[in-house]
Structure formats: C-alpha cells, structure tokens
Residue frames as a rotation matrix with the C-alpha (Angstrom) as fourth column:
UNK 1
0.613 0.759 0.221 -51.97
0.456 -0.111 -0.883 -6.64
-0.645 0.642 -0.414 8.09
UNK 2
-0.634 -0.671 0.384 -49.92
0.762 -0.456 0.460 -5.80
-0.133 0.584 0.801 4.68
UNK 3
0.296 0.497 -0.816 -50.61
-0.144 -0.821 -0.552 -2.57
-0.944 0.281 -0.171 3.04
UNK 4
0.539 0.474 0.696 -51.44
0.649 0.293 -0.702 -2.84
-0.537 0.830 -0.150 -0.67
UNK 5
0.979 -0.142 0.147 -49.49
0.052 -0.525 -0.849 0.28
0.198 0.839 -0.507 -1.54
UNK 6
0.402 -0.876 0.267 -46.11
-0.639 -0.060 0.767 -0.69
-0.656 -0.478 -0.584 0.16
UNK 7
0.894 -0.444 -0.051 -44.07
0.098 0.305 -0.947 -1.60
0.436 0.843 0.316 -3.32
UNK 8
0.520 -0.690 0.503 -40.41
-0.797 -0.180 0.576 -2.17
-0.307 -0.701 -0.644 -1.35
UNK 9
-0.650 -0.725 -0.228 -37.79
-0.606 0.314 0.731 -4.33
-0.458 0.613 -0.643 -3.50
UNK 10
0.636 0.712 0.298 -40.22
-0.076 0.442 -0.894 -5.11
-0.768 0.545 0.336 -6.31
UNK 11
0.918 -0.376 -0.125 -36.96
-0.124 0.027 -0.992 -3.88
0.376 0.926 -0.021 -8.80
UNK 12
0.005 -0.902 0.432 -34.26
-0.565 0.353 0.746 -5.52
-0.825 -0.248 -0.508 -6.67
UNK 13
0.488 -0.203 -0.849 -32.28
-0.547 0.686 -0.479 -7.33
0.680 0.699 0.224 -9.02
UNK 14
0.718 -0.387 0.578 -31.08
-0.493 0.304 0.815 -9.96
-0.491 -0.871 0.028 -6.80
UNK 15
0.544 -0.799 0.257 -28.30
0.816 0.575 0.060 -11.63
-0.196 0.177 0.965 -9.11
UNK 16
0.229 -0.578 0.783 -26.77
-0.376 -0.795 -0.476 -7.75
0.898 -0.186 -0.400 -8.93
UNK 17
0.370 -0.314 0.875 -26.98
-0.842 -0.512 0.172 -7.64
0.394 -0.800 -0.453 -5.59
UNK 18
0.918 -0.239 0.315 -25.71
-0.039 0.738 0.673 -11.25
-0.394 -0.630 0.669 -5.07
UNK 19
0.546 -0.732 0.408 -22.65
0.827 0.390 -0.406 -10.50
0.138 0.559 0.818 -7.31
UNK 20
0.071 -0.393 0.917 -21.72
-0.307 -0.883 -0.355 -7.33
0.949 -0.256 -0.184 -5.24
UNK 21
0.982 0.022 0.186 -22.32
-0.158 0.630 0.761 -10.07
-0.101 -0.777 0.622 -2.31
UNK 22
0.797 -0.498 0.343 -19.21
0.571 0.806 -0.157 -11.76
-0.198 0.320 0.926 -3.81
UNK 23
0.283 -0.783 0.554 -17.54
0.117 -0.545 -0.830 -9.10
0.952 0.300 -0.063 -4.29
UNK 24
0.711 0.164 0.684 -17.91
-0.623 -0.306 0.720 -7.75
0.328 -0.938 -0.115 -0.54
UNK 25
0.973 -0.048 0.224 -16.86
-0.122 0.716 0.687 -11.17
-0.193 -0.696 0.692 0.23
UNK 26
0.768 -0.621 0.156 -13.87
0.471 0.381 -0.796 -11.11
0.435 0.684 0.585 -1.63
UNK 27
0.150 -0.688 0.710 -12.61
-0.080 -0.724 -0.685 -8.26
0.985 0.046 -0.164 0.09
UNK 28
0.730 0.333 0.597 -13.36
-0.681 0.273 0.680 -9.31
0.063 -0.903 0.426 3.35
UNK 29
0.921 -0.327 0.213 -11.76
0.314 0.945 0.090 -12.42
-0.231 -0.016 0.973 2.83
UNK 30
0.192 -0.975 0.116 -8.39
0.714 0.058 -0.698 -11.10
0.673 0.216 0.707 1.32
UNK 31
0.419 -0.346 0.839 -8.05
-0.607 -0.794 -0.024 -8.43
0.675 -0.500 -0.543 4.26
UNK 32
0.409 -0.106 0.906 -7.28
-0.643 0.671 0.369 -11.97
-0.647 -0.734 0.206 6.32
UNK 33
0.983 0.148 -0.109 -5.99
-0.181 0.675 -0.715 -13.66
-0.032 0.723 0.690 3.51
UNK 34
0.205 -0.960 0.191 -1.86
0.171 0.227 0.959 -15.48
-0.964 -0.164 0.211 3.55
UNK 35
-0.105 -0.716 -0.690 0.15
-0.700 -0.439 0.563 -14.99
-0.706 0.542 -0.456 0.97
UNK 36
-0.834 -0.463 0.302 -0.02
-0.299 0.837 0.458 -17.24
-0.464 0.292 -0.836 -1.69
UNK 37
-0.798 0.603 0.016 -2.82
0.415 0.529 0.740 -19.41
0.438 0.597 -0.672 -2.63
UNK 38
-0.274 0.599 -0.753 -5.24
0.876 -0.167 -0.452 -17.56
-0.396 -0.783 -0.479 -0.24
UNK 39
-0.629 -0.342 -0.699 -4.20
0.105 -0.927 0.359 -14.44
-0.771 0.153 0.619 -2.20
UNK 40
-0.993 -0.098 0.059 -4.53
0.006 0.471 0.882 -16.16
-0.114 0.877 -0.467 -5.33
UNK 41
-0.623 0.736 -0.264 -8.31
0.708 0.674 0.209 -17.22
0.332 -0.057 -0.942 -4.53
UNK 42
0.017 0.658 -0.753 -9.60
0.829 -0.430 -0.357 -14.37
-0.558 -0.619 -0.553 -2.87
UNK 43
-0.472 0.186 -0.862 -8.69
-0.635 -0.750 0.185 -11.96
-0.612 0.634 0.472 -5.78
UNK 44
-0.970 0.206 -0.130 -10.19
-0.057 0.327 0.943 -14.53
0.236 0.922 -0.305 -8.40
UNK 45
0.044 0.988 -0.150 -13.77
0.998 -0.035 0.060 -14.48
0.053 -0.152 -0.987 -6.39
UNK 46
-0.116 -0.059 -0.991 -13.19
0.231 -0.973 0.031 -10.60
-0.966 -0.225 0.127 -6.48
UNK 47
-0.644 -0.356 -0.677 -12.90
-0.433 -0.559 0.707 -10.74
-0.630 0.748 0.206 -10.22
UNK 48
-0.947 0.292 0.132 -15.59
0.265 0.480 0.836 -13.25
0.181 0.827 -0.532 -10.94
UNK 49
-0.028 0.955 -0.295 -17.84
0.902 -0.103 -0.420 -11.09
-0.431 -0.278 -0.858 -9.00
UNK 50
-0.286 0.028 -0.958 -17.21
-0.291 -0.955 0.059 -7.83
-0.913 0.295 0.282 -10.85
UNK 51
-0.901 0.118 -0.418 -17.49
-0.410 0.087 0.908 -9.74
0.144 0.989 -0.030 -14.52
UNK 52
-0.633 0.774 0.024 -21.09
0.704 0.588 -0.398 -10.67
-0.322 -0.235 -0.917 -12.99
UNK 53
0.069 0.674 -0.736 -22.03
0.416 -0.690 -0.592 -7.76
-0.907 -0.265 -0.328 -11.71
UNK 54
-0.642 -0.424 -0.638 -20.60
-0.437 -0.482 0.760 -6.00
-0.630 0.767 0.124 -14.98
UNK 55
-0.961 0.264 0.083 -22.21
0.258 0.743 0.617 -8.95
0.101 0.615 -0.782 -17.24
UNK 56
-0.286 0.924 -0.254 -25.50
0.942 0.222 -0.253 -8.53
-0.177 -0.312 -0.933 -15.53
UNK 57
-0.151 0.117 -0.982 -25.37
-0.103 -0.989 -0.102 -4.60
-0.983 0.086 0.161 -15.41
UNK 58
-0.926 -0.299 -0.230 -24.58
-0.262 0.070 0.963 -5.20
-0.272 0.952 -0.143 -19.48
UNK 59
-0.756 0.640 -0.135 -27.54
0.352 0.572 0.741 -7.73
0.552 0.513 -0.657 -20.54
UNK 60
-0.371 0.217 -0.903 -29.75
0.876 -0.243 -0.418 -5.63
-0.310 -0.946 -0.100 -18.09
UNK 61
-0.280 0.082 -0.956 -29.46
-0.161 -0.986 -0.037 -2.52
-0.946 0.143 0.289 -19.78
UNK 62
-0.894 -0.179 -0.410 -29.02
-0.447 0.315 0.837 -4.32
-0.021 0.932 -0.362 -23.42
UNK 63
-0.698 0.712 0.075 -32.85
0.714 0.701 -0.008 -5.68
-0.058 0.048 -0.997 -22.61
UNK 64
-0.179 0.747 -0.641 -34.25
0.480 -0.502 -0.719 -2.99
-0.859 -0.436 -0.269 -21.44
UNK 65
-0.013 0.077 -0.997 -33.25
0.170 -0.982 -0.078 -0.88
-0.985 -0.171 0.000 -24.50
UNK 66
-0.589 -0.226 -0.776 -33.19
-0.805 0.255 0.536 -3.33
0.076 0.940 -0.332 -27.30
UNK 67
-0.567 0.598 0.567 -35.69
-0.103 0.631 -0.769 -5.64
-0.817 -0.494 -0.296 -26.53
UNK 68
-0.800 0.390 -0.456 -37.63
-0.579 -0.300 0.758 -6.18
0.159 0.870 0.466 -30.05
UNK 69
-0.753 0.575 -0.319 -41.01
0.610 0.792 -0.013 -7.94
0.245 -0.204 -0.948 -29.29
C-alpha cells in the first residue's frame, strides 16, 4: 500500500544526475585506463560530462529565474 504523503525524488533532475553518472564513469574508467588513446577517451567523457552537468545546472537555474510567461 503507497502512502499519499511520501513525495521522494519528485525534484530529481535525472539528466543532472545522469551527467554526474558520466562523470563517475569517467573516473572510474581512467583509474584503469593505458596510456594513450584510453587516456585520451576517458578524459573526453570526463569533460563532456561536466559541460552537461554545468550546461544543465546553467539552463536550470536560467528557467527558474527568468522564465517570462
């Protein structure tokens, strides 16, 4: 039986928290990562998850507080 007043990730933003996924992974991955192209690849999914999360954090904040409607 649910309970009506259990409100538990109603304000998850899930493309944050999937672009701090990516990040995670990134590090994860380059702690095991060869030299080289492995390097190469595992910092560039490290940097296109921060300019998500960052992006998203940005147009997030830039809705809430400018929003004209």
């Amino acid at each position: 039986m649910s309970n009506p007043n259990f409100k538990n990730g109603q304000k998850l933003d899930v493309q944050s928290a999937f672009a701090f996924f990516v990040i995670m992974m990134g590090l994860l991955f380059h702690i095991d990562a060869v030299a080289g192209v492995h390097t190469v690849m595992t910092l560039s999914t490290i940097l296109i998850g921060v300019v998500w999360f960052l992006s998203r954090q940005y147009y997030c904040h830039h809705h809430r507080y400018h929003h004209h409607g």
